[in-house]
C-alpha positions as CSV (number, residue, x, y, z in Angstrom):
1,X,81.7,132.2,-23.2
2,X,81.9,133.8,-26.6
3,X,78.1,134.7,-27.1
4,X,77.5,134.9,-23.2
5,X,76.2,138.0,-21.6
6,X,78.2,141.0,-21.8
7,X,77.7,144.1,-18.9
8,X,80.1,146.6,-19.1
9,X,80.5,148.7,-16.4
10,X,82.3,151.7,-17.5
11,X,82.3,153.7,-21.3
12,X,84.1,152.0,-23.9
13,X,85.8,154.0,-26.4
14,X,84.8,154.1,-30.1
15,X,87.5,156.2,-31.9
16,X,89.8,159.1,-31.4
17,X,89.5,162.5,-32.3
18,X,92.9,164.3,-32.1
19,X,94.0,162.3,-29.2
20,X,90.7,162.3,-27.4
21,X,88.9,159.3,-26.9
22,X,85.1,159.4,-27.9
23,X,83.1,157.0,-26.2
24,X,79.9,155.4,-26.7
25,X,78.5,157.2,-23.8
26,X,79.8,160.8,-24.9
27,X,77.8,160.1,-28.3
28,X,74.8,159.0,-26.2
29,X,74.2,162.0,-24.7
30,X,74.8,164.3,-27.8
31,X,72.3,162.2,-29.3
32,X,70.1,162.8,-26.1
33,X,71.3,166.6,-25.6
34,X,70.3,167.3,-29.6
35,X,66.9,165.2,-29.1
36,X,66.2,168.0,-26.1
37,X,67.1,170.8,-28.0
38,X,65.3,170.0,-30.9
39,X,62.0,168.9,-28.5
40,X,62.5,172.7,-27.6
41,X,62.8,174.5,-30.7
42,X,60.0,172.5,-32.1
43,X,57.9,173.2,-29.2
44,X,58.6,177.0,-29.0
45,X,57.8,177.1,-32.7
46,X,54.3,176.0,-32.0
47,X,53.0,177.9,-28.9
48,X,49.9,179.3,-29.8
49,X,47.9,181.6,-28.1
50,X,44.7,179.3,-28.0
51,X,46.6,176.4,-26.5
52,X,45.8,172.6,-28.2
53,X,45.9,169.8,-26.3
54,X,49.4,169.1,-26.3
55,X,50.3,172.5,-25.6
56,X,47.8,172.0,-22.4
57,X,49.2,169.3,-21.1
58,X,52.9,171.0,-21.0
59,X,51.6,174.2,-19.3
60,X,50.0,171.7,-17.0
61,X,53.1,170.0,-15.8
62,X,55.2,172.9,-16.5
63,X,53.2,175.2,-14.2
64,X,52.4,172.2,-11.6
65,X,56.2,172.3,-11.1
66,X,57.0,175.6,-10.9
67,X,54.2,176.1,-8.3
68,X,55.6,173.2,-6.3
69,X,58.9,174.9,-6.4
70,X,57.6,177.5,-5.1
71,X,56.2,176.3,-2.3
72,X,59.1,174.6,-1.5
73,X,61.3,177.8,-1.7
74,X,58.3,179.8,0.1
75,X,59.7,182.3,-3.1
76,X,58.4,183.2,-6.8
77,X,61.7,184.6,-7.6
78,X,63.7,181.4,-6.5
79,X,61.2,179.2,-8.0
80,X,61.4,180.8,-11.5
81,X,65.5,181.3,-10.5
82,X,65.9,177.4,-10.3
83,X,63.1,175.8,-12.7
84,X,65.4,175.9,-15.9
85,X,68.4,174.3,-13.8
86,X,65.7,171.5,-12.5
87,X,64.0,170.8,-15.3
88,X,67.0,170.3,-17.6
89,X,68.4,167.9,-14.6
90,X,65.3,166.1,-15.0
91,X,64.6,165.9,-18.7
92,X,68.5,164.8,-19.2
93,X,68.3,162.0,-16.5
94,X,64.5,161.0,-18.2
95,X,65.8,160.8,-21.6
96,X,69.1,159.1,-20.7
97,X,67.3,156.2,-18.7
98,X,64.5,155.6,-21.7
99,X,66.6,156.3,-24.4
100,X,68.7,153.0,-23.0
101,X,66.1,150.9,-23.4
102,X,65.4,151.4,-26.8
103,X,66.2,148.5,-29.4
104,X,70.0,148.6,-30.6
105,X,71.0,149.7,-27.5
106,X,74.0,147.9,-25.8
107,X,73.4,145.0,-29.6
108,X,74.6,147.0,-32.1
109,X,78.4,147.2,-31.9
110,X,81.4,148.5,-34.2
111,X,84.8,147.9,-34.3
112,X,87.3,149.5,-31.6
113,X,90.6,151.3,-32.6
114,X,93.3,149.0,-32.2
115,X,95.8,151.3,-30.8
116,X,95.3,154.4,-28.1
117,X,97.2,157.5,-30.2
118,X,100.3,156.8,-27.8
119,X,100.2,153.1,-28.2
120,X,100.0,153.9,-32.3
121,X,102.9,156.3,-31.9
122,X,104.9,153.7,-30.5
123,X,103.8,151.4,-33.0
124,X,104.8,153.1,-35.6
125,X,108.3,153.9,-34.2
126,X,109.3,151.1,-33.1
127,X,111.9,149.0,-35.2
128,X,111.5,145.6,-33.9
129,X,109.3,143.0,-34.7
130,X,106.4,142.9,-33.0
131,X,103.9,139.7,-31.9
132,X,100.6,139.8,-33.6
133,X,97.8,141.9,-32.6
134,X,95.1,140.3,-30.3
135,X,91.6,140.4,-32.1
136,X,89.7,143.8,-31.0
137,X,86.4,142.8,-28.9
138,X,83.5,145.1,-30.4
139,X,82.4,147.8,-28.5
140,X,78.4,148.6,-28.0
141,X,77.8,151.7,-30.3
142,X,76.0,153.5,-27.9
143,X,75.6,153.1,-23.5
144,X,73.0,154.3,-21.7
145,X,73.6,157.1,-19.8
146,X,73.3,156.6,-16.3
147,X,74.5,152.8,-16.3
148,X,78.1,155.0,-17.0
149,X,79.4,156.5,-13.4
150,X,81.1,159.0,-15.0
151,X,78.0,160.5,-15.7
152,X,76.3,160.2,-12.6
153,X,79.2,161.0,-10.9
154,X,79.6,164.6,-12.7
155,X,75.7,165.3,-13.1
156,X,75.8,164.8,-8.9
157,X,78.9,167.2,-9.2
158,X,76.8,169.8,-10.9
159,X,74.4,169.1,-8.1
160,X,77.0,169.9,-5.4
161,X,78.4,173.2,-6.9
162,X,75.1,174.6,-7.5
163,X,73.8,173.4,-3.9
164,X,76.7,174.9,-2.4
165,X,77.2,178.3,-4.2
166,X,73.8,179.0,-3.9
167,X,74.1,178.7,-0.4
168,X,77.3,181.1,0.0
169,X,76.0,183.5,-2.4
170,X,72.4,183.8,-0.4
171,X,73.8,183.6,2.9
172,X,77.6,184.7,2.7
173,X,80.5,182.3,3.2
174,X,80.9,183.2,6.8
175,X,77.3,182.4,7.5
176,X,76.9,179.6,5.1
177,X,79.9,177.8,6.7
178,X,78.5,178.9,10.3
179,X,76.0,176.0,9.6
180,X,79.2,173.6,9.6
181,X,82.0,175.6,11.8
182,X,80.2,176.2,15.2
183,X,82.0,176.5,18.8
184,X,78.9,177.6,21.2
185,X,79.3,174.0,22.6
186,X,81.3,170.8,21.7
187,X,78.0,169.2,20.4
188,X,77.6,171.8,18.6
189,X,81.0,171.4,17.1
190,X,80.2,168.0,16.5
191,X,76.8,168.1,14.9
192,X,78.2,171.0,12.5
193,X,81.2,168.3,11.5
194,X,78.5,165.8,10.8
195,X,76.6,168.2,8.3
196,X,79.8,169.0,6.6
197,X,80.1,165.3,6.1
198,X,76.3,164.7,4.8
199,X,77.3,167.2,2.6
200,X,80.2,165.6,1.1
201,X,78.3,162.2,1.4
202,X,75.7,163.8,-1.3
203,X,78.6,163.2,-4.4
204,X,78.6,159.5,-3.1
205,X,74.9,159.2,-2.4
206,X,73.7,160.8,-6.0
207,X,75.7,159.2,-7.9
208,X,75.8,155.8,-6.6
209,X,71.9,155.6,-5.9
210,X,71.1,156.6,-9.8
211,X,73.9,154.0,-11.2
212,X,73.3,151.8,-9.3
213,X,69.3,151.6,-9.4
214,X,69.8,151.8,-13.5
215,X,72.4,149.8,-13.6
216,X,70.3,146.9,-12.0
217,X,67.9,147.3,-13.8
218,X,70.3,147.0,-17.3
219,X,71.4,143.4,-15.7
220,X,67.9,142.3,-14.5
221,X,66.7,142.6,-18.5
222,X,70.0,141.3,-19.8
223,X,69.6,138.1,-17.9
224,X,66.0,138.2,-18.7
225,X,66.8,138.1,-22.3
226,X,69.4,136.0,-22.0
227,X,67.4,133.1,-20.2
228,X,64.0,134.0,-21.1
229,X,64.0,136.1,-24.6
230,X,60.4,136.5,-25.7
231,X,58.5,136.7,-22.3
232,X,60.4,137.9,-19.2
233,X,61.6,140.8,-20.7
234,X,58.9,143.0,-22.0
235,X,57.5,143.2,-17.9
236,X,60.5,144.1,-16.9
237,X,61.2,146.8,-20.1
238,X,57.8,148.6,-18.2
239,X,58.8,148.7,-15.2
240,X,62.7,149.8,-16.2
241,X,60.3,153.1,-18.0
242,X,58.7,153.8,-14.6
243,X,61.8,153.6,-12.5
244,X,63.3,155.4,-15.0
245,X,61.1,158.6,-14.0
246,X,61.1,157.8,-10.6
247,X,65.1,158.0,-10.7
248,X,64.9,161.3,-12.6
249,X,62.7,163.1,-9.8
250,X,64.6,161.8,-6.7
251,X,67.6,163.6,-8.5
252,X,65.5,166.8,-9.5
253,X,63.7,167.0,-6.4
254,X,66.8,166.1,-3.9
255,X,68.6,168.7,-5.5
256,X,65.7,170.9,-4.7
257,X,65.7,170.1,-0.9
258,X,69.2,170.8,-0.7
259,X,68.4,174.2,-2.6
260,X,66.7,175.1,-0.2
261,X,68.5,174.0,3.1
262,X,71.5,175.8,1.6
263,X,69.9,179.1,1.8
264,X,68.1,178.4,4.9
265,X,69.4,180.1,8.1
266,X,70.9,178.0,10.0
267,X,69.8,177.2,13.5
């Protein structure tokens, strides 16, 4: 089917910028990334002593957090520590999932390059004749974010490296991998083997429970629009916003937990 529904489930590249591919993803999340910075600059431009309304509401949240935090961390010093990693975990992952349902998203397509830069090389070196080129399939200008497992997959990497350097700097490596490497007893052996594996599991579990929750989503309102175009989908477009957030603070807050067990003695 020519006009059928199209799901793609991994970047697709736009164009090449001395021989590295830019994808539609990649320009997603600049466009994201420079829509957070610029939230921030205008935002710190505008503090005021006498807070307006808007203003209010930000301290609100802003402080709500940090004062969960630390509660969480039972410390001021790690709250304040962590809040800027957290937040910017959170605010990405937020922005990513509602920017990708905004209109023109996934429909408005360009042209792909016809050649990878070693496929163009060739091309152009080669002497004999060669058949003609298959039509190029246009390529969605820009893809959301976290339908893309590359970037869950590297935003739960983040996640790890943090989770687990925190924990060797707080506690030391011989301590921090006590919690894993234990000989008192063979159960004990065994139980420290299992958390080394939960640990490992976390790469799998992040990334896979954020793509693929988003990435249903994505299909649900695809078919939805392809079926049912004027109706079906604006339900489902409101519920894709609140999962959205919901998505965002299981990552923010599970990297939290996992904060915090890392520098938590182990017992």
């Amino acid at each position: 089917m020519t006009n059928g529904i199209h799901i793609a489930l991994k970047a697709e590249t736009l164009t090449y910028v001395q021989g590295v591919p830019i994808t539609n993803t990649m320009v997603m999340s600049w466009i994201v990334m420079l829509t957070l910075v610029g939230i921030a600059f205008l935002a710190r431009n505008r503090l005021a002593k006498i807070p307006g309304m808007f203003q209010s509401f930000l301290e609100t949240v802003f402080g709500g957090a940090l004062d969960y935090m630390e509660t969480v961390f039972e410390s001021r010093a790690l709250a304040l520590r962590f809040f800027p990693l957290l937040a910017t975990l959170f605010f990405f992952i937020l922005c990513g999932n509602w920017f990708g349902l905004l209109p023109g998203i996934g429909s408005v397509t360009v042209e792909p390059p016809s050649h990878t830069p070693t496929e163009a090389l060739a091309h152009t070196d080669a002497s004999t004749t060669h058949a003609p080129e298959k039509h190029a399939v246009p390529v969605a200008l820009l893809h959301p974010l976290a339908v893309d497992l590359n970037v869950t997959l590297a935003l739960a990497i983040v996640s790890f490296v943090v989770v687990e350097t925190t924990g060797v700097l707080f506690l030391g490596f011989w301590r921090y991998a006590g919690k894993f490497f234990t000989f008192r007893s063979p159960i004990a052996f065994l139980v420290g083997i299992i958390e080394l594996l939960s640990e490992l599991a976390r790469l799998v579990s992040f990334s896979f429970r954020l793509f693929g929750n988003m990435f249903a989503g994505k299909t649900l309102i695809l078919v939805a629009m392809f079926f049912v175009p004027y109706l079906l989908p604006v339900p489902l477009m409101a519920y894709e916003v609140l999962v959205g957030l919901i998505q965002a603070s299981l990552f923010a807050l599970l990297t939290l937990f996992f904060i915090k067990l890392a520098v938590s003695e182990a017992h």
